[in-house]
N, C-alpha and C positions, 0 to 999 in steps of 0.2 A: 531419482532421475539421474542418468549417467550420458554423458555427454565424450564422444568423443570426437575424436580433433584429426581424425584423418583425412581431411577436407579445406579446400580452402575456403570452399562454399561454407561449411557448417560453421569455421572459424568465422567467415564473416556475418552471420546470422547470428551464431554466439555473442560477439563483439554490440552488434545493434540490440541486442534484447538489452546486453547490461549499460548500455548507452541509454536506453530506452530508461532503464531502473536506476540509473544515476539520477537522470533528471525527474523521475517521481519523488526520488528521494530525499531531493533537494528541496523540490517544491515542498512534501511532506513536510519536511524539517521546519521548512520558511516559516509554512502558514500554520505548524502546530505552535510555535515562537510566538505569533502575530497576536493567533487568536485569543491565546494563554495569557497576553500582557491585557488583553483588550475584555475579556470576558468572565475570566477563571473563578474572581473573586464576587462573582455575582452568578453565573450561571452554574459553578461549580465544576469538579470532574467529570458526571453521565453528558452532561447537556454538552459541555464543551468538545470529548469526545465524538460524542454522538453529530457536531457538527462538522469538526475537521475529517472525523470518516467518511460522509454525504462528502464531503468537500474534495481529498484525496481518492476515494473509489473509483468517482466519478472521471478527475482527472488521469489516473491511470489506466481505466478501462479506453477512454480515450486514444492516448499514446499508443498502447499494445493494440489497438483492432485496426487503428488507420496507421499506424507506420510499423507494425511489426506483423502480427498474423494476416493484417489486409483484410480483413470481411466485411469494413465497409457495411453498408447499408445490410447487408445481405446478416440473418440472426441477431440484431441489436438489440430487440428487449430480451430475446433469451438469453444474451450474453451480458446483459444488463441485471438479468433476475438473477442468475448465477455466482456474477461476481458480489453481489449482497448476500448472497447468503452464504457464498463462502468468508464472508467479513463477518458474518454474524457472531463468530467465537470470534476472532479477532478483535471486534470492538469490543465486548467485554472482556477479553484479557487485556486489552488495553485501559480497559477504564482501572477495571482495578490497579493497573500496573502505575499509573497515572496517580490515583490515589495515593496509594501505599510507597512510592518512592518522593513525592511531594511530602505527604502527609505524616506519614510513619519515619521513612528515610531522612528527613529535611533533605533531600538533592536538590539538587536546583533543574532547572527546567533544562537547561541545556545537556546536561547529562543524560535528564532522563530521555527526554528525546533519542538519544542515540541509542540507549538500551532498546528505548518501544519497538523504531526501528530499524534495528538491525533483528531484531524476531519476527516483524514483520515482514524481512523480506525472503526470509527462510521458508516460510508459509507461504509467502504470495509467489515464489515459483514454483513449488511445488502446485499447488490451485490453477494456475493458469494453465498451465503444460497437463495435466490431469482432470481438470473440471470445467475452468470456461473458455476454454478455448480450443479443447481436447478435436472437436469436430471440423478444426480451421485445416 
């Protein structure tokens, strides 16, 4: 994806998508912290992932269709079915990732978090701008 800046339009539409992905990223972080102190040593790495993903997907798709691409009502489960299954590798390199920096690594959660992502946000514009939201 290349992005140029000859606009002040594009700059501001630039600016609001990563305003947009601050605040998932944020939330992200929050609630992988939350869920992590609240569940990890019972539900484990797949379950625990596999809930903050349901939990974050949902909130990003969110943000990006009603205040960034706008489409609104208009394609919501197919923008819905797409952005799952473009997570579908994501949550499993997340799980493992989760695993093997906990488990293998000893990190600590706050780290790993920052690794998980900061990969996942490399993926997740690439996806959006290409896959679910390509049609907006």
């Amino acid at each position: 994806m290349i992005i140029h800046f000859n606009s002040s339009i594009k700059k501001k539409k630039l600016i609001k998508y990563l305003l947009i992905g601050i605040l998932n990223t944020i939330f992200a972080y929050i609630s992988g912290i939350v869920l992590f102190n609240l569940f990890y040593k019972d539900i484990g790495a797949f379950f625990l992932t596999l809930l903050t993903s349901i939990i974050n997907i949902f909130f990003s798709l969110v943000n990006y269709k009603f205040f960034y691409f706008k489409t609104h009502k208009k394609y919501f489960f197919k923008e819905l079915l797409k952005i799952n299954f473009s997570y579908i590798f994501l949550f499993l390199l997340n799980t493992v990732l989760l695993w093997f920096f906990i488990e293998k690594m000893s990190l600590n959660i706050y780290f790993t978090q920052i690794i998980i992502i900061s990969i996942n946000i490399l993926f997740s514009i690439k996806l959006n701008f290409n896959y679910v939201f390509k049609n907006s």
